[in-house]
C-alpha positions in Angstrom: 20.4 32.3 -12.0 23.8 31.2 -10.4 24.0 29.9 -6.6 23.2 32.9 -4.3 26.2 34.3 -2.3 25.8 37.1 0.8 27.5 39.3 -1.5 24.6 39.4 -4.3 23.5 42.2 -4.2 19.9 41.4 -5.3 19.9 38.4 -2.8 17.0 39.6 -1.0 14.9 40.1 -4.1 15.9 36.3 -5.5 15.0 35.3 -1.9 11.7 37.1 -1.9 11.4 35.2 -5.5 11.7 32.0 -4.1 10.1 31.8 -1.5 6.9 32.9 -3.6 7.5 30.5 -6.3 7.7 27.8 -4.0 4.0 29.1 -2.6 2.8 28.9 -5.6 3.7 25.5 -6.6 2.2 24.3 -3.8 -0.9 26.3 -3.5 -4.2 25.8 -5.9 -4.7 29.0 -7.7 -3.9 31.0 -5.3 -4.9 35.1 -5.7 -2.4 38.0 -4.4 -3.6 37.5 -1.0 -3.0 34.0 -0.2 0.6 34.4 -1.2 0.8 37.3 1.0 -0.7 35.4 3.9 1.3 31.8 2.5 4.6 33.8 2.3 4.8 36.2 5.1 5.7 39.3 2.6 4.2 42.5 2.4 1.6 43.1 -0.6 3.9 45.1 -2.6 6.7 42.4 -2.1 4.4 40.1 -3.7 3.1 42.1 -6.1 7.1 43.6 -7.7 7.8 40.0 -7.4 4.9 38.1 -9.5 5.7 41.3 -12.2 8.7 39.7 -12.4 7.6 36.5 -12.5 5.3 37.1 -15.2 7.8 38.5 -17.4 10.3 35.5 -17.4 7.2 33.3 -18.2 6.9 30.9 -14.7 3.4 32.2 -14.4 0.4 32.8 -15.5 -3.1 33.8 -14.9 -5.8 31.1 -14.0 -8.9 31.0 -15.5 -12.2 31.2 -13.6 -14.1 28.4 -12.9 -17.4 29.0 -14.1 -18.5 26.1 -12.4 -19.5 27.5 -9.3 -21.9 30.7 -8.5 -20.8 33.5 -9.5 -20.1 36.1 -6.7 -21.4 40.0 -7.5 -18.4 42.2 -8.1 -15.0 41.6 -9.9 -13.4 38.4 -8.6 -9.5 38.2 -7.3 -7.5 37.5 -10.0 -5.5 33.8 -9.0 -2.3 32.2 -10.2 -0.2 29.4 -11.0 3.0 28.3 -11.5 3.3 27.2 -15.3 5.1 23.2 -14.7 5.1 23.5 -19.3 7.6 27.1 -19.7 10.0 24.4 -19.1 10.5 20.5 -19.5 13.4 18.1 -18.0 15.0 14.7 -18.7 15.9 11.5 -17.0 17.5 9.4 -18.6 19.0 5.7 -17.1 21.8 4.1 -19.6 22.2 0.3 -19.1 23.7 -2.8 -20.1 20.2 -4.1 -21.7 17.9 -0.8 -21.8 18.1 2.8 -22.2 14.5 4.7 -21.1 13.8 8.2 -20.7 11.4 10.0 -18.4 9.9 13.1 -19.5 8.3 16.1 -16.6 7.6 19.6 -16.4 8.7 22.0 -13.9 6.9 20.4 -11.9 8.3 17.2 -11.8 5.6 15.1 -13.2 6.2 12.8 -15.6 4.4 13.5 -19.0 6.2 10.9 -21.0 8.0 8.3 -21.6 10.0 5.8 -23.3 12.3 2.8 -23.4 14.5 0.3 -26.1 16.6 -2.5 -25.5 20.6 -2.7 -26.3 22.9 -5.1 -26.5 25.4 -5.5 -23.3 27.6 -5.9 -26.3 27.0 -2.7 -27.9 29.9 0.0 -28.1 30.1 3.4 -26.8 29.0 5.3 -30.0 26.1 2.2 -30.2 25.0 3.1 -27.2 25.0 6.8 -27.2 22.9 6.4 -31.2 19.9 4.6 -28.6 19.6 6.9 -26.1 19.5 9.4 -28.6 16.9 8.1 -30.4 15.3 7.4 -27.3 15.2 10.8 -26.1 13.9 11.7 -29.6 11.0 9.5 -29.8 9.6 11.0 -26.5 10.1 14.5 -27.5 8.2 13.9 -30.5 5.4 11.9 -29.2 5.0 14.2 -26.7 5.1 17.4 -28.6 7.5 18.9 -26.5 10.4 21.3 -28.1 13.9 19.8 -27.6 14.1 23.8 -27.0 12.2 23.8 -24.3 14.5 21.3 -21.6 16.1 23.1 -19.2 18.0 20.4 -17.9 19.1 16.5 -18.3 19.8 13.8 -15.8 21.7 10.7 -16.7 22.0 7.5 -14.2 24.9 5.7 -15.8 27.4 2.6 -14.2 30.4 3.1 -13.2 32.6 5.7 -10.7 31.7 9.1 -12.5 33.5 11.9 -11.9 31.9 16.3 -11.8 32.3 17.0 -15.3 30.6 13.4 -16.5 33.2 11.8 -17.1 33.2 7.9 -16.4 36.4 7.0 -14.4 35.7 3.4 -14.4 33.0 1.6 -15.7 33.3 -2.4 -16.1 29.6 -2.8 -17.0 29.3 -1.3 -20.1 32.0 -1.8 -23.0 34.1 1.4 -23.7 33.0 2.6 -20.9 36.2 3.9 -19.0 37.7 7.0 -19.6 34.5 8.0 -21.8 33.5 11.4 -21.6 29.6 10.6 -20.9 28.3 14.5 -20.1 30.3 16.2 -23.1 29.3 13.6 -25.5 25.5 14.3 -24.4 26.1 17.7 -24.2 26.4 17.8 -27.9 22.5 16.8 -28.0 21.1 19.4 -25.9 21.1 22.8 -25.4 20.7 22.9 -21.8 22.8 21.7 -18.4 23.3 17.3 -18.6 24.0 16.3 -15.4 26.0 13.0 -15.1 25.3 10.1 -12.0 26.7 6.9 -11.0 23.0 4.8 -11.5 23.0 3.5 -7.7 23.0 6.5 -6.7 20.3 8.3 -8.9 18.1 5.4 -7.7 19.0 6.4 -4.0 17.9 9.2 -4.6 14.7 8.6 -6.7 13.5 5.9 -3.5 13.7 9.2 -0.7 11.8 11.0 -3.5 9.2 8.9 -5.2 9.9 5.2 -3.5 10.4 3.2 0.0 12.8 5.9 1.7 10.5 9.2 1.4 10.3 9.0 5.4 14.0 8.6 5.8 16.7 10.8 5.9 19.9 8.4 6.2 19.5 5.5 3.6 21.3 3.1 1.6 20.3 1.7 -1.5 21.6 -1.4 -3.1 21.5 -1.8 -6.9 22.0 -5.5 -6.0 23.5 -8.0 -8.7 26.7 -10.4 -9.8 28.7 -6.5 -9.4 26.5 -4.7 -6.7 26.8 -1.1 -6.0 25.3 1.4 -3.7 23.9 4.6 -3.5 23.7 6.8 0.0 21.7 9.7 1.3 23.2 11.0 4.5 21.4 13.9 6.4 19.0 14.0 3.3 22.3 14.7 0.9 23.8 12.6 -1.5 27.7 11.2 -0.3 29.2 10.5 -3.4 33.0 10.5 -1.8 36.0 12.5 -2.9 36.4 11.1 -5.8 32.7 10.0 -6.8 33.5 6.1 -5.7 31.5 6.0 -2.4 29.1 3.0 -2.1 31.3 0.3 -5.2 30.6 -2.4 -2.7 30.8 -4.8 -5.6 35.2 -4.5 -5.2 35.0 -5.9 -1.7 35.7 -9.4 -3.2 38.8 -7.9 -3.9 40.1 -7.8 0.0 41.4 -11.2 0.2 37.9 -12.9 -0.6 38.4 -16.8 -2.9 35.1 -16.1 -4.7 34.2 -13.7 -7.3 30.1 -13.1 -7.1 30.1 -14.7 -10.6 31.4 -18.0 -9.4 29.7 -17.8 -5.8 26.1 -17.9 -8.1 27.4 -20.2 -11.0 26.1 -24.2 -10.8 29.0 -25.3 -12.8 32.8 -24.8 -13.0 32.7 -21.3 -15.3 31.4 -18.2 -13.6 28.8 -16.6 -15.1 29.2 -13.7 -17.2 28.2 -10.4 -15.0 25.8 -9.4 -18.0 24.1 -12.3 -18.6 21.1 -11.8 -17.4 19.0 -14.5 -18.7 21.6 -17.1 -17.1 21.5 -15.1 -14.1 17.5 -15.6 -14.0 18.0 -19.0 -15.2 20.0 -20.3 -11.8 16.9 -18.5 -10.0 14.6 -20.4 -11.7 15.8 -24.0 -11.1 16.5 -22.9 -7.7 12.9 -22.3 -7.3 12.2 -25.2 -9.1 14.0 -27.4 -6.6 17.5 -27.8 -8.2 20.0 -28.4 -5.1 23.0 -27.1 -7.0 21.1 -23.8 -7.9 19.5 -23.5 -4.3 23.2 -23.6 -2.6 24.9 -20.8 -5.7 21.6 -18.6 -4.6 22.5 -19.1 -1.0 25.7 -18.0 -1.6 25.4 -14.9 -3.7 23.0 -14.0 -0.5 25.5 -14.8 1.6 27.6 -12.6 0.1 25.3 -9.7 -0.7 24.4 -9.6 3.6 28.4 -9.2 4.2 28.7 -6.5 1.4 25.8 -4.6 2.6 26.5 -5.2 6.0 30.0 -3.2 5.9 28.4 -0.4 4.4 25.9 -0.3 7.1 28.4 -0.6 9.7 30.1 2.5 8.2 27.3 4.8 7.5 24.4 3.0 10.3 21.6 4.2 8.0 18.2 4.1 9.3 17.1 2.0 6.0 18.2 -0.2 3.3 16.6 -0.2 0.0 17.0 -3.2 -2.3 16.9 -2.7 -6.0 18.3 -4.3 -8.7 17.5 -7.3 -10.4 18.2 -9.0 -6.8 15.3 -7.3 -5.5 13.0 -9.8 -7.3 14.3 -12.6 -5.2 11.8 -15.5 -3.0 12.9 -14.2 0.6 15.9 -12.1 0.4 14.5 -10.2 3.3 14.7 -12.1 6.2 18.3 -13.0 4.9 19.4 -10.0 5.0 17.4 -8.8 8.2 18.8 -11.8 9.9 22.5 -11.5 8.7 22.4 -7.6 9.5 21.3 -8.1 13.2 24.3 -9.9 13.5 27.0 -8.5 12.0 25.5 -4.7 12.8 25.5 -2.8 16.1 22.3 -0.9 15.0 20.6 -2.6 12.7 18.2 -1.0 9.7 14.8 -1.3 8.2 15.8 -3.5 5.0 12.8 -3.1 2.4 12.8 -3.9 -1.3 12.4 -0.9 -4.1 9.2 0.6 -5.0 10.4 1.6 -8.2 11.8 -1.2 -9.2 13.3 -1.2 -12.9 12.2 3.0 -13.2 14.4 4.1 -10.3 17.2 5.1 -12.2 15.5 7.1 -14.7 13.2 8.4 -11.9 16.5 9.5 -10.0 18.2 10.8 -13.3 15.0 13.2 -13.6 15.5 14.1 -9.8 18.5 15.5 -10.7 17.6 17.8 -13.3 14.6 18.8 -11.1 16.9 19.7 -8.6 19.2 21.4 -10.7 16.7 23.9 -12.4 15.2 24.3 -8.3 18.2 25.3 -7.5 18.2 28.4 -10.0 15.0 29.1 -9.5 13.8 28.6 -5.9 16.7 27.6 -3.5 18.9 29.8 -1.3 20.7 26.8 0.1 21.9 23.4 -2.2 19.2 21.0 -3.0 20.0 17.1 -2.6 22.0 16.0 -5.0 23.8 19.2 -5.7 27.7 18.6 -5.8 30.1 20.7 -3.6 
């Protein structure tokens, strides 16, 4: 089922269908008469429509509880929306890990899995893990590679409609790659390709610290940060998929790269080290001067980034993720930094989801992609105009 147009000619039936799918998912067992009162529809409405329903498999009968006392007569016969005639994928592609999230219909996650990868690894490498990934959690669920009806991926780098990576520094043979149609190949259903900041934007309004909030940023904060934004509730990737790269502003005239500004000796660290990264945080922690003033810095430097984000956008939060987001005191930093640079300043918070928010947003996306199909008139979050 294709996005609805005024000139569908069964656009009121798919209407009628979704707006009774949608009381069913959120109804417990409900019988023919709660989803005419939930709905608003006439009983025959209802009743042509769950036919329907029935037929392409989204729902089924309940069983009785036999728990209770029994009532004399034959009881209403009750419902529910079946999450299992369908499974989707979220799946996060990293420098160091590859994991997979694994839901229903629904949305809730009944598996999942994870393996770690070199930041040296190539493309093909790379693409061999997540594969085995996504077969490991297929088969220790017991769920059909059949049975996905659509695929999220949360990947680095500017990404363009079709999946294609534009430019992506983090990973190696990463530009120019054709991400989706390489994954395509693997599935049998719809792979829908996102820059990784901003599937974990949208995983924190849906699951994390931004579920209150309609304007947010998100900052995938580290030695390259980049950003993710929800604006009125909808993703704002930019024309050309590049919105929120706040980790180029070094470019603009700037001495420091953020891999010298956090390095304690005369090399700059390499962006994917992680381990030396954590190192410099440890020693500062520890007391070592040299490492407390590179940690200043890189904070330094994080507030000005975020801050010219947030004086172009004036979200009403800001979301910390990221490695950074495990920082002593980065808070009041940032709080204090934005109050001053900023005409408005925003809630700052750290993730919720912490290292599953770009899987979690990757599955958002396939969510939203088979919701829109089944139950939405009007685009859905993250769907792409």
């Amino acid at each position: 089922m294709g996005r609805l147009t005024g000139g569908d000619p069964s656009l009121l039936r798919r209407i009628n269908s979704a707006v009774v799918l949608h009381a069913l998912r959120g109804a417990d067992s409900p019988t023919l008469t709660d989803l005419t009162r939930i709905t608003g529809l006439s009983r025959p409405t209802v009743e042509g429509v769950m036919e329907g329903l029935f037929e392409a498999g989204l729902v089924v009968e309940s069983v009785p509880d036999d728990g209770g006392t029994r009532r004399q007569g034959r009881p209403a016969r009750r419902f529910r929306f079946r999450a299992e005639a369908g499974h989707l994928l979220g799946i996060e592609i990293g420098p160091h890990r590859i994991s997979a999230l694994l839901s229903g219909l629904d949305g809730r996650i009944i598996g999942a899995g994870s393996r770690e990868v070199s930041e040296t690894a190539c493309a093909d490498d790379r693409l061999d893990k997540v594969r085995a990934v996504v077969a490991d959690v297929l088969r220790r669920t017991g769920v059909a590679r059949s049975s996905l009806r659509a695929v999220g991926v949360g990947s680095p780098g500017i990404v363009e409609a079709d999946g294609t990576v534009r430019l992506g520094t983090a990973l190696p043979g990463w530009t120019g790659l054709a991400l989706g149609e390489r994954l395509r190949r693997s599935f049998r259903c719809p792979v829908l390709v996102e820059n990784d900041a901003n599937t974990a934007a949208v995983a924190e309004h849906w699951k994390g610290a931004a579920t209150e909030s309609d304007d947010i940023v998100f900052v995938l904060a580290g030695l390259s940060p980049g950003a993710g934004s929800l604006i009125g509730r909808r993703l704002h990737r930019g024309f050309g998929g590049a919105a929120g790269e706040i980790g180029a502003l070094h470019l603009l005239g700037r001495e420091a790269t953020p891999e010298t500004l956090l390095s304690t000796t005369d090399t700059p660290l390499d962006p994917l080290d992680e381990p030396a990264v954590a190192t410099v945080f440890a020693e500062a922690r520890r007391g070592d001067v040299r490492a407390q003033a590179a940690v200043e810095r890189f904070i330094q430097r994080l507030v000005h980034d975020v801050a010219a984000l947030v004086l172009a956008l004036d979200p009403e939060l800001v979301v910390i993720g990221g490695w950074a987001a495990g920082l002593d005191g980065v808070l009041d930093p940032l709080r204090r930094e934005l109050a001053r640079y900023c005409l408005r300043p925003p809630r700052v918070t750290l993730s919720l989801l912490g290292e599953a928010a770009v899987a979690t947003g990757a599955l958002r996306l396939a969510l939203d992609h088979v919701e829109e199909q089944l139950f939405a008139v009007e685009g859905t979050v993250t769907a792409r105009r």
